[in-house]
C-alpha positions in Angstrom: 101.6 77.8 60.0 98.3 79.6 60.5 99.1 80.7 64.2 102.1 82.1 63.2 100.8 84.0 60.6 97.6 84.9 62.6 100.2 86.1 65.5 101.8 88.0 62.8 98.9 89.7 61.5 98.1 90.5 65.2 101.5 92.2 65.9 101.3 94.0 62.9 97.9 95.7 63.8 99.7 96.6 67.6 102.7 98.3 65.8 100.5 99.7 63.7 97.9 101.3 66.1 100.8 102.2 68.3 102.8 104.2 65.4 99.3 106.3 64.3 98.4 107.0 68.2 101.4 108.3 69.6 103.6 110.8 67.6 107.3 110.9 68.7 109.1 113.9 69.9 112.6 115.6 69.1 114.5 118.8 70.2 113.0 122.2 68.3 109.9 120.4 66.5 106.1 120.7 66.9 103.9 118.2 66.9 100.0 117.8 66.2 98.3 115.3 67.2 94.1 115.0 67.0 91.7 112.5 68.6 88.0 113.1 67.3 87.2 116.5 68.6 90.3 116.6 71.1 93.7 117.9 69.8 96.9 118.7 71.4 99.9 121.1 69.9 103.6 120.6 71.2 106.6 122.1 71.0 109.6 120.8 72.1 112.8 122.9 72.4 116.1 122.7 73.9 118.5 124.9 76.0 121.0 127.5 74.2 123.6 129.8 75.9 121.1 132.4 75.4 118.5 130.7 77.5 120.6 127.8 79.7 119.3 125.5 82.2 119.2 127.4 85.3 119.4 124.2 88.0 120.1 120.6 87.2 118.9 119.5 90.5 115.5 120.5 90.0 114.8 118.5 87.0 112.8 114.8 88.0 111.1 113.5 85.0 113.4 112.7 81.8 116.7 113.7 83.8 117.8 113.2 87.3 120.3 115.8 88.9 121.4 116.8 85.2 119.8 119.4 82.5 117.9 117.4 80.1 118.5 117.6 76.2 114.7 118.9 75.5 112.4 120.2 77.3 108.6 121.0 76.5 108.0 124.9 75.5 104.4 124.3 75.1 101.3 122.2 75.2 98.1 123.5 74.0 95.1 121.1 73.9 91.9 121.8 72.1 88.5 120.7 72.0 86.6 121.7 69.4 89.0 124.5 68.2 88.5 125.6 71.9 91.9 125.9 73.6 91.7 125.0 77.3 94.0 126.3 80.2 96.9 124.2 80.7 99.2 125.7 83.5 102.6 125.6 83.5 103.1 123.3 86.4 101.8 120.4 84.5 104.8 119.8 81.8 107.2 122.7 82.8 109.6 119.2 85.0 109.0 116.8 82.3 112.1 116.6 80.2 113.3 114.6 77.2 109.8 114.2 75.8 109.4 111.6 73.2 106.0 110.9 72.5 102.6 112.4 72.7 99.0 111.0 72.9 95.5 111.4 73.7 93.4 108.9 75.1 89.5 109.1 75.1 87.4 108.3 78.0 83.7 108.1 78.1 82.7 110.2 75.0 83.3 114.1 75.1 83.5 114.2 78.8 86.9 112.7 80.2 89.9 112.3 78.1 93.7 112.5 78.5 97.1 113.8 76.7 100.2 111.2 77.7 103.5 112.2 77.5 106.3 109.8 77.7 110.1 110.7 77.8 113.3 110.0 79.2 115.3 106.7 79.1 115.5 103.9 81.2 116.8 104.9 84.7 114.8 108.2 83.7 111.8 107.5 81.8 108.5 108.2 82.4 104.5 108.8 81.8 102.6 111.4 82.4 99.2 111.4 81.9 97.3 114.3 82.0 93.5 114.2 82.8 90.9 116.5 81.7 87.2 116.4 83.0 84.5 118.8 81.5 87.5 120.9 79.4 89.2 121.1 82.9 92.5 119.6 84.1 91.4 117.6 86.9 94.8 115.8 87.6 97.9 114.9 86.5 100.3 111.5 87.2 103.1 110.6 86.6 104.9 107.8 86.6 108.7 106.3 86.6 109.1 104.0 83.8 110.9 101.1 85.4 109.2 101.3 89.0 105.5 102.7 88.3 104.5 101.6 91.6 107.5 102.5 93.8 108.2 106.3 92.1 105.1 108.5 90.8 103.7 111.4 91.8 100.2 112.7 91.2 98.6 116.4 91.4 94.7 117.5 91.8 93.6 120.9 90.1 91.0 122.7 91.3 89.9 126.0 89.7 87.7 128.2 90.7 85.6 129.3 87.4 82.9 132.4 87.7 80.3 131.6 84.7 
């Protein structure tokens, strides 16, 4: 009787570290979501007849060959109140977000924002990874094959202090 409640009390504590990490996503809302000094802002949307999907077939992440549902309008990550520079071409092909998250690495220095979306055939992670304030690279990967289907991107920028 103990193990079982002691295995109890131990799921507990997973769903609820899992539920206060990780906020989840849907069409036209914002979400917050703060780590220590590290926060992230994003807005999810999806497309109207005055702004439709232009190509299905461009679409990898969260929707194969089809428009997804949602899409992420913006993703703004702070440190500090500081808003880094997050291009574009880091979320712009990940669609049907669901949940956000920020992981922290090795104090101040290194941490990441996570996005997972899709469903099954289509889902995904993306992590995004941010060295010194700077995006140093982004991965993702497919949800049911990590190993077989990901891709991953190196920034580079070059900053005049």
């Amino acid at each position: 009787m103990k193990t079982i409640i002691a295995f109890s009390l131990i799921l507990q504590t997973i769903w609820l570290y899992a539920a206060c990490s990780a906020n989840e996503l849907s069409k036209n809302k914002e979400f917050d979501v703060k780590t220590g000094e590290v926060s992230a802002r994003v807005v999810v949307s999806s497309f109207t007849e005055s702004q439709p999907c232009k190509t299905a077939a461009s679409w990898r992440w969260g929707a194969e060959n089809v428009c997804p549902s949602t899409f992420i309008e913006v993703l703004e990550v702070k440190v500090n109140g500081n808003l880094l520079f997050v291009p574009l071409s880091s979320f712009a092909d990940l669609g049907n977000p669901r949940k956000v998250r920020i992981e922290v690495h090795n104090g101040k220095k290194r941490f990441a924002v996570v996005l997972t979306g899709g469903d099954a055939a289509t889902s995904y992670s993306a992590t995004l990874e941010f060295r010194n304030n700077l995006l140093s690279e982004r991965i993702v990967r497919h949800g049911e094959f990590p190993s077989e289907a990901w891709e991953k991107t190196h920034y580079k920028f070059n900053l005049q202090n």
